[in-house]
VEXDREN-2710 file (C-alpha; in Angstrom, 1 decimal):
% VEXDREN-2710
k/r/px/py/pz
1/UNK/-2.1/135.1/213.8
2/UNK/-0.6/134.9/210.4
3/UNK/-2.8/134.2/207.5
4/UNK/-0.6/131.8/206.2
5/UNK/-1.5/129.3/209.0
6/UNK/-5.0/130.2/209.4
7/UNK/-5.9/127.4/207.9
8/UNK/-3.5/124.9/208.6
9/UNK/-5.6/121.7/210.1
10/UNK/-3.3/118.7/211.8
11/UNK/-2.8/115.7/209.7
12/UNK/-3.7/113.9/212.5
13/UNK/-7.0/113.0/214.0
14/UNK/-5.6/113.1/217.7
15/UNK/-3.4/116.3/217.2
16/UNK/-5.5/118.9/215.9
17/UNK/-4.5/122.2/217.5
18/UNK/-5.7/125.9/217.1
19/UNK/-4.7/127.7/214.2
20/UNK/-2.4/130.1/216.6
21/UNK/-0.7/127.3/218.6
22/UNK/0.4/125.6/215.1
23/UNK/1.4/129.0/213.8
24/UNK/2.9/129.9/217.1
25/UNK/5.2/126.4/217.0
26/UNK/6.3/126.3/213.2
27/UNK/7.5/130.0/213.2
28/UNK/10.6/129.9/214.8
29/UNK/11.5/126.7/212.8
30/UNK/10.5/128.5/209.5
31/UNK/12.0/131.4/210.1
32/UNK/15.3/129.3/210.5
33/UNK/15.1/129.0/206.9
34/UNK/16.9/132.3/205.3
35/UNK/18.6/133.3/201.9
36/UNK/21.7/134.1/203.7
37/UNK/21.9/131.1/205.2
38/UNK/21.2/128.9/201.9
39/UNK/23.8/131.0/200.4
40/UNK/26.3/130.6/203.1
41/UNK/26.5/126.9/202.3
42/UNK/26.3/127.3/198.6
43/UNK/29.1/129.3/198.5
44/UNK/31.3/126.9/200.7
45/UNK/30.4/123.7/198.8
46/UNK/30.2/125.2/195.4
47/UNK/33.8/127.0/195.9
48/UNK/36.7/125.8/193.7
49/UNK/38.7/124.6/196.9
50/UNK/36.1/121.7/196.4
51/UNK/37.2/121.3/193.3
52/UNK/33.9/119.9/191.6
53/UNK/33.3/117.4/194.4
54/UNK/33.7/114.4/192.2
55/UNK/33.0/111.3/195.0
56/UNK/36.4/109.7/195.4
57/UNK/38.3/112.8/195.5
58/UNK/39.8/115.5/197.7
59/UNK/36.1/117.2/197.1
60/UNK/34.5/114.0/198.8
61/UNK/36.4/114.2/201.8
62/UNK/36.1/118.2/202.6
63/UNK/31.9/118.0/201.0
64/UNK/31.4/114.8/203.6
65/UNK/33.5/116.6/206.6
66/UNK/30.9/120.0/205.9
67/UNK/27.9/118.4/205.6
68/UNK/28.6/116.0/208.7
69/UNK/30.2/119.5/210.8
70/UNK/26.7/121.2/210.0
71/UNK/25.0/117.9/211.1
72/UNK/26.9/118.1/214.3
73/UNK/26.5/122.0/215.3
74/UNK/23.2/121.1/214.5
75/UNK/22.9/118.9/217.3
76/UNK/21.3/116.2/215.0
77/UNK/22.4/112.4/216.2
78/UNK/24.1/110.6/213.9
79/UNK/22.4/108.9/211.4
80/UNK/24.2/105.4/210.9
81/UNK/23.2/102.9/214.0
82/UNK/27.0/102.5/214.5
83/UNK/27.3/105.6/216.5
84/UNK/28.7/107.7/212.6
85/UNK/27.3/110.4/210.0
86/UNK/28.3/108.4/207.5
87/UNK/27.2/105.3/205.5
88/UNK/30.1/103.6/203.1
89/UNK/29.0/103.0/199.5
90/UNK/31.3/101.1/197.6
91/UNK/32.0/102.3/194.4
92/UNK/34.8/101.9/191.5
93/UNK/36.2/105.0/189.5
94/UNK/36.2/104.4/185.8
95/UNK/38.4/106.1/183.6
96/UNK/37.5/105.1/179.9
97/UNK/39.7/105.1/177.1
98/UNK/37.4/104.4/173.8
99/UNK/37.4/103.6/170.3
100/UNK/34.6/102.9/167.8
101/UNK/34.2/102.5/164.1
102/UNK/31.6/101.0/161.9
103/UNK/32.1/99.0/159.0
104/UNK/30.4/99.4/155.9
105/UNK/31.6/97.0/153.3
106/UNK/34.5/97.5/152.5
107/UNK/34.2/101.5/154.2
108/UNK/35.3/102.1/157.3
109/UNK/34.0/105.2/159.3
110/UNK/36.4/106.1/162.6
111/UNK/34.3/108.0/164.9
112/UNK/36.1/111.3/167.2
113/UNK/35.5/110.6/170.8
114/UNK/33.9/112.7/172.6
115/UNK/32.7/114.3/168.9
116/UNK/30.7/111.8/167.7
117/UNK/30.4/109.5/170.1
118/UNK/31.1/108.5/174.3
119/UNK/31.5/105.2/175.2
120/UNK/32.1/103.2/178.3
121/UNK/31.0/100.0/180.5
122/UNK/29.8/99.3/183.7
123/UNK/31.9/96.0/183.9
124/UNK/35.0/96.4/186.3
125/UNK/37.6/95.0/183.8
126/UNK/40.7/96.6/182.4
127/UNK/39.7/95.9/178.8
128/UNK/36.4/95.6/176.6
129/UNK/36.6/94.5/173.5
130/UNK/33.9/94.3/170.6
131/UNK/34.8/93.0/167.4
132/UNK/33.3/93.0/164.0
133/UNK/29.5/92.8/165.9
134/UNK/26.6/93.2/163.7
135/UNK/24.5/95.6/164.0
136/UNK/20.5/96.2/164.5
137/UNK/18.6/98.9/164.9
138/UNK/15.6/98.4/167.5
139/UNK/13.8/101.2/167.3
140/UNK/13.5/103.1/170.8
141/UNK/15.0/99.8/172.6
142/UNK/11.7/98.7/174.7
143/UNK/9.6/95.9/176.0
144/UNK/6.6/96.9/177.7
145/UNK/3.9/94.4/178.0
146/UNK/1.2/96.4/178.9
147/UNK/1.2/98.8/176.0
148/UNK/1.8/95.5/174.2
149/UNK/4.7/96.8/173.4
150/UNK/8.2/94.8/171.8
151/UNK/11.0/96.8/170.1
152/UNK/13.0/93.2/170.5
153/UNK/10.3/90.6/168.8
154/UNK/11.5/87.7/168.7
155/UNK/14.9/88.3/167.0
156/UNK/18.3/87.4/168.7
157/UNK/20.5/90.6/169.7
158/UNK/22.9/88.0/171.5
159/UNK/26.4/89.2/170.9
160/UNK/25.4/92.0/168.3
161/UNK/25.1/96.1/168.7
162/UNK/22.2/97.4/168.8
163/UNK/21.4/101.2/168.1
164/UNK/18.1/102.6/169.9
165/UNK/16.3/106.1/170.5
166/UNK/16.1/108.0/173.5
167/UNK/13.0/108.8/174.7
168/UNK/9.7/106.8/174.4
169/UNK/7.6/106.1/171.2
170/UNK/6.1/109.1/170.4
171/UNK/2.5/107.6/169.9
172/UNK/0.2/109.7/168.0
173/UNK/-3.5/110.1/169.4
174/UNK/-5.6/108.4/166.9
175/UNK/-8.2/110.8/167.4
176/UNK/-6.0/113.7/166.9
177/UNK/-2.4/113.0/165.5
178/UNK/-1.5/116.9/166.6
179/UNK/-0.9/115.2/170.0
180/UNK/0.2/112.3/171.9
181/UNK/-2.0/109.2/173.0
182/UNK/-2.3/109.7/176.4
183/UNK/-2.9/105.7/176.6
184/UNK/0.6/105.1/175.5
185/UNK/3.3/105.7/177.3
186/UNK/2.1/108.0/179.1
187/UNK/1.2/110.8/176.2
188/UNK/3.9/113.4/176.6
189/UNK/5.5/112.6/180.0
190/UNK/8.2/110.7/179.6
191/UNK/7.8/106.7/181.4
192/UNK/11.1/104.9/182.6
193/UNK/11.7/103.3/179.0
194/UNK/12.6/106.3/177.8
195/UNK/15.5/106.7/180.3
196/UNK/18.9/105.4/179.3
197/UNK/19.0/103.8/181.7
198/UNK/16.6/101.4/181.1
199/UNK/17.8/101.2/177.4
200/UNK/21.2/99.7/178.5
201/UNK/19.5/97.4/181.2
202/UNK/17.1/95.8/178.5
203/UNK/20.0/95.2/176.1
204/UNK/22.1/93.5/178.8
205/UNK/18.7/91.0/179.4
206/UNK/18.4/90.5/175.6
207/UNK/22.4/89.2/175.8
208/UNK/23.7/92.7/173.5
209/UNK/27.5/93.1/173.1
210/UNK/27.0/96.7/173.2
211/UNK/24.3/99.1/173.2
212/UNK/24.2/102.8/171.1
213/UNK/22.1/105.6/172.1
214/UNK/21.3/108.1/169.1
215/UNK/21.5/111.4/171.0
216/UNK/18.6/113.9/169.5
217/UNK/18.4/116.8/171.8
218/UNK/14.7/117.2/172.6
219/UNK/13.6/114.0/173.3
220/UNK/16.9/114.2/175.6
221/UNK/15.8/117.3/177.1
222/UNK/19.5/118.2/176.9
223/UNK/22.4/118.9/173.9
224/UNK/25.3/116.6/173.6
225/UNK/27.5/119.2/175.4
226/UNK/25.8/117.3/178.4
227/UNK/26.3/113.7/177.2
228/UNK/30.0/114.8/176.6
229/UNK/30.5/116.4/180.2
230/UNK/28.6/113.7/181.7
231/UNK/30.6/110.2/180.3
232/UNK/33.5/112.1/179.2
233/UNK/35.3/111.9/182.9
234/UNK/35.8/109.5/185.2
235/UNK/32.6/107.9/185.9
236/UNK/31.4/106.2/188.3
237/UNK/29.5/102.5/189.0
238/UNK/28.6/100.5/192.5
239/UNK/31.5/98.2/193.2
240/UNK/29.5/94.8/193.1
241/UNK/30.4/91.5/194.2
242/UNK/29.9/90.3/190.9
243/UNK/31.7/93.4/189.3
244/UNK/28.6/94.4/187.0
245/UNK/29.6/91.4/184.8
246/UNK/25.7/91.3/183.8
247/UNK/25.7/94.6/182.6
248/UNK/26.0/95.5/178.8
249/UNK/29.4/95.1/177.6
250/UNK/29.6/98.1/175.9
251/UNK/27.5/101.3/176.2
252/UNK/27.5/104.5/174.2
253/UNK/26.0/107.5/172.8
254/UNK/26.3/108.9/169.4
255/UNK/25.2/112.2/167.5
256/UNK/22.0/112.3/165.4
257/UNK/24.7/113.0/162.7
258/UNK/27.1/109.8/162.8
259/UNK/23.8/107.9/162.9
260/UNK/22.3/109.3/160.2
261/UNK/25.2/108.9/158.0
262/UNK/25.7/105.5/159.1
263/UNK/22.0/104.7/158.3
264/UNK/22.3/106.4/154.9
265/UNK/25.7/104.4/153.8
266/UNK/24.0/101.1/154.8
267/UNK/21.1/101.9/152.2
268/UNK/18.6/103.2/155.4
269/UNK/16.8/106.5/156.1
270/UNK/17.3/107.5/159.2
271/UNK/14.0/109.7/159.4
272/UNK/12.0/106.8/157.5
273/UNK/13.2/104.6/160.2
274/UNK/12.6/106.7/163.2
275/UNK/9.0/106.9/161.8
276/UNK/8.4/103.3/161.4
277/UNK/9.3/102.6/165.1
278/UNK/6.7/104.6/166.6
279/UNK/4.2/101.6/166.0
280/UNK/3.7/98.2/167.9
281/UNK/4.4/96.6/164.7
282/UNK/8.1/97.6/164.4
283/UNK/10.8/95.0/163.8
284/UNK/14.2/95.4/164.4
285/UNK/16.1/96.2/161.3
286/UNK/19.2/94.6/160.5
287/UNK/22.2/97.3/159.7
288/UNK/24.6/96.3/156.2
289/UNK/27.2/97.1/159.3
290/UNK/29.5/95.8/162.1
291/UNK/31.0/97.9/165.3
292/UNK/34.4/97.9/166.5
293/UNK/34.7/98.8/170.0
294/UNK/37.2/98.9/172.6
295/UNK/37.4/100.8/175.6
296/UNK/40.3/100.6/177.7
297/UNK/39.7/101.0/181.7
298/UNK/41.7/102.1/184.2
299/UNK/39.3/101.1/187.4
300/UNK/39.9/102.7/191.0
301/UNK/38.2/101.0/193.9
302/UNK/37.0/102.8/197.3
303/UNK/34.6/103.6/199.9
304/UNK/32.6/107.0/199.2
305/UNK/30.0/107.9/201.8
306/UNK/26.4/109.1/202.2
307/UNK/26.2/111.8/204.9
308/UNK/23.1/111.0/207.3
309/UNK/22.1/113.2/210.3
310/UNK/18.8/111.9/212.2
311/UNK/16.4/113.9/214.6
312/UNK/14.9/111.9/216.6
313/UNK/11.3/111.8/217.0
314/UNK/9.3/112.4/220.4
315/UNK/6.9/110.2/220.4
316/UNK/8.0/106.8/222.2
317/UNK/5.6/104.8/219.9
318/UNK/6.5/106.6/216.5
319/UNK/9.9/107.5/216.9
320/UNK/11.0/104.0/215.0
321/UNK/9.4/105.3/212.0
322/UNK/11.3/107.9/209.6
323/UNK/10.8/110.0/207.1
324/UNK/13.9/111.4/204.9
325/UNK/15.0/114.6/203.0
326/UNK/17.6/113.7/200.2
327/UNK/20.1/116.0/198.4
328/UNK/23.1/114.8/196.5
329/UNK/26.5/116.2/197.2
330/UNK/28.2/114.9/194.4
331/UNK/28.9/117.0/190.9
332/UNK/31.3/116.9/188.0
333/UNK/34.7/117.2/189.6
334/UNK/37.6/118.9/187.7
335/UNK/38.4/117.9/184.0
336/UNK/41.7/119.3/183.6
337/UNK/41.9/118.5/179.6
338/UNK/39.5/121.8/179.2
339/UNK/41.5/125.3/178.4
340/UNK/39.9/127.9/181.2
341/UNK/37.6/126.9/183.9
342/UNK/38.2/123.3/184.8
343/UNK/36.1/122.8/187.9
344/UNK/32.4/122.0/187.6
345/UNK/31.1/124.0/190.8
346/UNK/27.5/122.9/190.8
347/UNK/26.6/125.5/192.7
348/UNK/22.2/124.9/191.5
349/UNK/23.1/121.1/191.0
350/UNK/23.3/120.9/193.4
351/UNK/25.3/122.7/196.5
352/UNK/21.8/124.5/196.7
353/UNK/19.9/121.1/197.3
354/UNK/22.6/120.1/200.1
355/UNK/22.5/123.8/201.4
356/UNK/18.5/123.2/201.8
357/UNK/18.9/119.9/203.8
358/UNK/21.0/121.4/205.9
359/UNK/18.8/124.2/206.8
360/UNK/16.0/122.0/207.2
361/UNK/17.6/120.4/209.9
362/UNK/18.0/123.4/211.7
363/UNK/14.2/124.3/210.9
364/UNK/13.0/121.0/212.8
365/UNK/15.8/121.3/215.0
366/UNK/13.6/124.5/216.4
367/UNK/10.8/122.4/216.7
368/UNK/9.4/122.1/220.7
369/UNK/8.3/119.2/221.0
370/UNK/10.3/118.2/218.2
371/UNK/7.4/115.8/215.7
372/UNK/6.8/112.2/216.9
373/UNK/8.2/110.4/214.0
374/UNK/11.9/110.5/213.4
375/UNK/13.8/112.8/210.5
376/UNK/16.8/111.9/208.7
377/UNK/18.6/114.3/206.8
378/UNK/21.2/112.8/203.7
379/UNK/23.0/113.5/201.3
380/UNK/23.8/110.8/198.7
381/UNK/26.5/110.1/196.4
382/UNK/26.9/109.9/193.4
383/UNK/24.1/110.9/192.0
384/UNK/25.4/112.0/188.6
385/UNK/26.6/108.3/187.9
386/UNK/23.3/107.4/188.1
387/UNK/21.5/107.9/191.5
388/UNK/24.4/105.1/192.9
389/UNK/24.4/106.9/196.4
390/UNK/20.6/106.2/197.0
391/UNK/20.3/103.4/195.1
392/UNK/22.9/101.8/197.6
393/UNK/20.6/102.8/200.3
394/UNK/17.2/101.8/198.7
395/UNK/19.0/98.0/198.5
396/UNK/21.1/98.5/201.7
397/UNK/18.8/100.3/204.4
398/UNK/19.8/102.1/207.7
399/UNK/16.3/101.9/208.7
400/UNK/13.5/99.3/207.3
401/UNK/12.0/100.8/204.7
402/UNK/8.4/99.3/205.5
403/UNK/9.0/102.1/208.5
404/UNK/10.1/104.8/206.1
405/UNK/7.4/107.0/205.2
406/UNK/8.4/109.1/202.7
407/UNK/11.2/110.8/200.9
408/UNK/11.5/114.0/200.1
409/UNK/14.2/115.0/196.9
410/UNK/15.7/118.5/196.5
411/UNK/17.7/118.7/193.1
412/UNK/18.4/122.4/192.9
413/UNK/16.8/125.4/194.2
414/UNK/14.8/128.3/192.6
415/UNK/17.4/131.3/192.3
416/UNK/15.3/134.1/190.8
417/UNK/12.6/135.1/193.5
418/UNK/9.3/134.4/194.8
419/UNK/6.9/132.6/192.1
420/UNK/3.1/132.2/192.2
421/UNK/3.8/129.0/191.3
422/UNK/5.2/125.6/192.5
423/UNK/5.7/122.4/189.8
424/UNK/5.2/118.3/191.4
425/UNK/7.2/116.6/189.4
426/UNK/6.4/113.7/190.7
427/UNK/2.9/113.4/188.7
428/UNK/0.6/113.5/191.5
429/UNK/1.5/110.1/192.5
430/UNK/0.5/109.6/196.2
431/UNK/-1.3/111.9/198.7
432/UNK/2.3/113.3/199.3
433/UNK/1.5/115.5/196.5
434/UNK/-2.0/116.5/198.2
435/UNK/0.1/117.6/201.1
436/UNK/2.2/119.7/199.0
437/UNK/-0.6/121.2/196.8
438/UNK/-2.1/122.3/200.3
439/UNK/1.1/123.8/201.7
440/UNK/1.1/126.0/198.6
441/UNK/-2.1/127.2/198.8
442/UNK/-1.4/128.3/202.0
443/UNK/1.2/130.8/200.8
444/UNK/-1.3/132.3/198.4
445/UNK/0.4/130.0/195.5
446/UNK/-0.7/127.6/192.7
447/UNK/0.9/124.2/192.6
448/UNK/1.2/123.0/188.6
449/UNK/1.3/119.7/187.0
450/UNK/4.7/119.4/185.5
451/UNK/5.3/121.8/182.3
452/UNK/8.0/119.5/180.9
453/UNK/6.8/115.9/181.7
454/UNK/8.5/114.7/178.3
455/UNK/11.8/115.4/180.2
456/UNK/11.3/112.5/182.7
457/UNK/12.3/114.5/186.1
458/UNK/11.0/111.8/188.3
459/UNK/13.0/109.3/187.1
460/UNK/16.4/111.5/186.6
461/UNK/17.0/112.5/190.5
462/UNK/17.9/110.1/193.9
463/UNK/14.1/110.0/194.9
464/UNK/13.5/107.4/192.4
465/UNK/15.5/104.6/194.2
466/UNK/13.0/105.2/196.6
467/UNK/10.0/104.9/194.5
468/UNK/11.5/102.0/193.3
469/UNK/11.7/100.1/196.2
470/UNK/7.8/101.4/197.2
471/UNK/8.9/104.1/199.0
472/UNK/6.4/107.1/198.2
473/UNK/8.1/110.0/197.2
474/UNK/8.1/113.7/196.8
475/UNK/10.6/116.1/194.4
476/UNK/9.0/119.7/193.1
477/UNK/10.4/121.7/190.6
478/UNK/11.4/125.6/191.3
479/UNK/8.5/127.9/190.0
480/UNK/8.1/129.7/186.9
481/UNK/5.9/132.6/187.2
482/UNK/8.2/135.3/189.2
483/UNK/6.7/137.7/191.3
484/UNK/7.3/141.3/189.7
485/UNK/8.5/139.4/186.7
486/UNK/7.4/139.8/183.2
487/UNK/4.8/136.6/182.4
488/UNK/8.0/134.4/180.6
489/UNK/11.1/135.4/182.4
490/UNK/11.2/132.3/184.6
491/UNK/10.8/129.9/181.8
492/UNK/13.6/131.8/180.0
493/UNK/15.5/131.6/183.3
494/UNK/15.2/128.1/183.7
495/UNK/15.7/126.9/179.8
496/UNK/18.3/129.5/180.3
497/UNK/20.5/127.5/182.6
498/UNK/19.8/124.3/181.1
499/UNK/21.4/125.6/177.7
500/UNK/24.2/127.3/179.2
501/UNK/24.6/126.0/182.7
502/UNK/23.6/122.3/183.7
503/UNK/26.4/120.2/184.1
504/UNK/29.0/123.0/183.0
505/UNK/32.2/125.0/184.5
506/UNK/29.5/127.9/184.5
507/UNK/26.9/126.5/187.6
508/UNK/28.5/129.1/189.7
509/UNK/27.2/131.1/192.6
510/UNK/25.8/134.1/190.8
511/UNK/25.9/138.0/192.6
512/UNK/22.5/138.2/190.9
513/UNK/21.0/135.6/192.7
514/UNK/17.6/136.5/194.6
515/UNK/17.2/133.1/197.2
516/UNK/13.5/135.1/198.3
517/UNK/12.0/132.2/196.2
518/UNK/14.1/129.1/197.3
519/UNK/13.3/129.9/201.0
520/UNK/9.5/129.8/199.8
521/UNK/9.8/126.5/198.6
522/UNK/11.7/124.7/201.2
523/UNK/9.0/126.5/203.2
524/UNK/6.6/124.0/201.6
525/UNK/8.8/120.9/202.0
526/UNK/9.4/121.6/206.0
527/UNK/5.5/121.8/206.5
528/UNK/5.0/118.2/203.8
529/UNK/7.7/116.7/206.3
530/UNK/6.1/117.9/209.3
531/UNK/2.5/116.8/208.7
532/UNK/4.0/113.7/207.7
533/UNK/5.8/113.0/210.6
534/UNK/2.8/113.6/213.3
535/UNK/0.5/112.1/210.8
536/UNK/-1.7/108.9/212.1
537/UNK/-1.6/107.3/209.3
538/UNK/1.0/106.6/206.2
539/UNK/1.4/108.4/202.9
540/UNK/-0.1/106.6/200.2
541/UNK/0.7/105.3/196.4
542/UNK/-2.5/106.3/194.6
543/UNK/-4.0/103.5/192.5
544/UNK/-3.0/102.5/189.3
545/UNK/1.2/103.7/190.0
546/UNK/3.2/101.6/189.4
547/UNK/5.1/101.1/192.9
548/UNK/1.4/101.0/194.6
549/UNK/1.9/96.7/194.9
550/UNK/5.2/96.7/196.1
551/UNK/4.5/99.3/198.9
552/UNK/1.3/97.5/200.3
553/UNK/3.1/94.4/199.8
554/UNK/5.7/95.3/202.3
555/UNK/3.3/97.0/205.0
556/UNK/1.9/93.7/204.8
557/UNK/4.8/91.5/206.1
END
């Protein structure tokens, strides 16, 4: 008997089984999990013939027809009802063609785009056009009633541009202004009103022309190389009957730079003024200053796909119920204005979270009896517009989600080898996370509370969508204490790839690569997924999180 399993106890009350016979029934599927095989997929979906695989695009088709071929050899059924592999999102290609100055009295300053600024819309129209709109800074851009929190007041933002922080107000502990109040916003970790998302969504309720991001790179938790990568292409929104008309008008980022020369010509400090928001008595402050903005659109319209694969469960009673491993297929596509490397490859972000679906399929594809509850395996689209593939499911189910149990996120893999460790970056949120933090005990390793909270993980990857809608949800972060390492080499690793790597040319499959450490960890997410799915009862939102009502609401329809 391995010591791994030795302790391993069934979830459920009517399936516990000697240590051996578990052991002797998860091995084979386990050991269908390999580095060779996680880098045999890699390698395929991250090569340049997939040129980026931007949805929409030569890459969708060939990324959709080797994820569904996988699904097939696999023997998994497919996942739609109608008999396919595939589910149709609708989506709309946006190619954005921007200008934007700001007057100043009689001073006009023309920003550089992508330089000093990115901007686009979510509205499907050929043309947006903002003119003379004046302009208000609102502090970090939020409304949270129970911090008792209003960036807004009571002053009208219809028609105008407001300019906003990212990240959330920064609230100093009274007791100790070192450090954050952990009564505010969470302390450190970063809540949903510090996503920019949310920053453009509250403008469009408050009736603003356009909202303005100031880009500052740690609150972002990523330099403007990103934002430019990111919005600079074609991007991508759900193609809505209404065609996003209720969305803000205009929505951009600038550099910490243009804003702080802006602030300094209208008589402002930007530092002054980025102190004075982080308190609930903040106003917005009206800018000596109007935006011009136009952005000129050429929109595409068509069908991209979620791939979905489904095992079916064995138990007669159970096998209506589900629980579901996500990865995204989508990256960056090809931007053929850059000199050199054109394709973005995503081979970490995140061929390497497809390339782990698929080998969990084959994992519980091993399984005899195969669990009671149903699997499905998918991988979303586009995820890099904004978590659009799964947000279209979370809204537009296969299966009910009052019978979905849980989802389970992979967004990128640990490529550097076996850690002691194992991060939930999903804050300890429901017993999901208890599972996990057992599973990783039983390979001898520590499971951590997220080391960068302020850089809002859980609310930057497809598992979100999920949460939204009451799902409970788990997504873990690659450890960073590497076996035979020296103590910081996995930090500098990972802070590594997100200064040189994320969401550039360079996330290539690297020679150097030692998958040892990825195999551990979607280890640990096969044996969360397979208590899960023989479990008597349902994962669980723990109290006071914030998707707890809406998930016992809908068990109890």
């Amino acid at each position: 008997m391995t010591g791994r399993f030795a302790a391993i106890l069934c979830f459920s009350a009517t399936w516990l089984l000697a240590a051996d016979e578990l052991a002797e029934r998860l091995q084979p599927a386990l050991e269908a999990i390999t580095p060779d095989g996680l880098l045999a997929h890699i390698k395929v979906l991250a090569s340049d013939e997939f040129e980026g695989r931007a949805p929409g695009t030569k890459g969708e088709e060939l990324s959709v027809k080797y994820i569904t071929d996988q699904f097939k050899q696999i023997e998994l059924k497919p996942g739609n009802p109608d008999g396919t592999y595939t589910q149709e999102v609708p989506l709309a290609g946006i190619k954005s063609e921007p200008r934007m100055s700001f007057a100043v009295g009689d001073k006009t300053i023309d920003l550089k785009y992508p330089d000093d600024f990115i901007a686009s819309s979510a509205r499907l129209q050929p043309e947006i056009k903002i003119d003379k709109s004046d302009m208000v800074y609102v502090g970090y851009g939020v409304v949270a009633p129970e911090y008792g929190w209003d960036d807004y007041k009571d002053v009208d933002v219809r028609g105008k541009t407001v300019l906003m922080l990212i990240g959330d107000p920064p609230v100093p502990d009274p007791k100790d202004p070192s450090k954050l109040d952990d009564k505010m916003f969470k302390g450190k970790a970063m809540t949903y009103y510090g996503r920019w998302t949310y920053k453009y969504e509250i403008a469009a309720q408050k009736g603003a022309a356009a909202a303005i991001i100031i880009h500052e790179t740690e609150p972002a938790a990523y330099p403007w190389q990103v934002v430019r990568s990111s919005w600079g292409k074609e991007n991508f929104e759900l193609d809505n009957p209404n065609k996003n008309m209720d969305a803000v008008s205009a929505r951009s980022w600038i550099t910490r730079d243009v804003a702080k020369k802006l602030f300094a010509d209208c008589g402002q400090d930007f530092d002054a003024l980025k102190k004075s928001a982080v308190a609930k008595e903040f106003r917005p402050v009206p800018l000596n200053a109007k935006a011009d903005i136009e952005i000129k659109q050429q929109i595409r319209s068509f069908k991209s796909h979620n791939v979905i694969g489904k095992l079916e469960g064995d138990d007669p009673k159970l096998r209506d119920e589900y629980i579901i491993y996500t990865a995204h297929w989508d990256h960056l596509g090809r931007h053929p204005e850059l000199q050199g490397d054109q394709i973005f490859n995503g081979a970490i972000d995140n061929a390497s979270g497809v390339a782990s679906v698929i080998q969990l399929a084959a994992a519980f594809n091993k399984l005899n009896p195969p669990p009671k509850r149903s699997v499905l395996f998918m991988a979303t689209t586009a995820e890099e517009a904004g978590l659009l593939g799964a947000k279209f499911y979370a809204e537009h189910p296969l299966y009910p989600m009052e019978k979905t149990l849980a989802d389970i996120n992979i967004d990128g893999v640990n490529p550097w080898g076996k850690s002691r460790d194992f991060e939930d970056l999903t804050n300890g949120n429901s017993t999901l996370n208890d599972l996990l933090g057992r599973a990783a005990a039983r390979q001898g390793r520590a499971m951590k509370p997220n080391s960068e909270p302020e850089k809002g993980g859980f609310y930057r990857v497809d598992s979100f969508e999920f949460a939204k809608v009451g799902v409970p949800v788990l997504h873990a972060a690659r450890g960073i204490d590497i076996i035979g390492k020296p103590p910081d080499y996995g930090k500098q690793k990972r802070d590594e790839f997100v200064a040189k790597h994320y969401h550039q040319p360079s996330d290539e499959v690297d020679p150097t690569w030692d998958l040892s450490g990825a195999v551990q960890d979607v280890q640990l997410l096969f044996e969360v997924g397979y208590q899960v799915a023989n479990a008597d009862k349902f994962p669980e939102w723990k109290a006071g999180t914030e998707f707890k009502a809406k998930r016992d609401a809908m068990l109890k329809k």
